[in-house]
Residue, then its C-alpha position, 0 to 999 in steps of 0.5 A: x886600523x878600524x879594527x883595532x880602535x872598535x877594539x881598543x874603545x870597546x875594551x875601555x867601555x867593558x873594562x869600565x863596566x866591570x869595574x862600575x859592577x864589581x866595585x872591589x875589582x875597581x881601579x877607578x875609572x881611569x886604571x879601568x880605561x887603561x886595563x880594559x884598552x889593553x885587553x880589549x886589544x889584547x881580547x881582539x887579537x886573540x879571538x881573531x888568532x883563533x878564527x873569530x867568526x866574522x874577523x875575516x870579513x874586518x878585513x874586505x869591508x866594514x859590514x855590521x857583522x864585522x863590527x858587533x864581533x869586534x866590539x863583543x871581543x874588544x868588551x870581554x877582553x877589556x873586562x877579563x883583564x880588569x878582573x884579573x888586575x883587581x883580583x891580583x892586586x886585591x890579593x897582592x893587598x893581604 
């Protein structure tokens, strides 16, 4: 359950960076909290699907190693999914 949280709080973070660095994919800041959970949810799964280095280690304890990849996969996935969502609605606007 820790797991998830460190994902679903660094995916809001990341969504919020992205959102603050490429103002045209912005959702303001609570569309970008809201995107960047789903995908650091969604990015955390993933990277753990495919055999993320250090997910294993998530589940026997809480180490430092566990935790920066958690907090790595959960950030990049809350950004992607902010970028995708700006450039979709971006273009979804022409």
């Amino acid at each position: 359950m820790e797991q998830l949280i460190i994902q679903l709080v660094s995916g809001a973070v990341g969504g919020n960076v992205v959102g603050g660095a490429a103002r045209g994919l912005s959702l303001g800041v609570l569309g970008n909290s809201i995107a960047g959970i789903i995908g650091g949810g969604i990015g955390g799964q993933l990277f753990a699907w495919m055999g993320g280095a250090g997910m294993a280690d998530a589940a026997a304890g809480m180490d430092i190693g566990a935790i920066v990849t958690q907090v790595a996969a959960g950030g990049v996935g809350g950004g992607v999914l902010l970028a995708l969502v700006g450039i979709v609605k971006k273009l979804m606007g022409r």
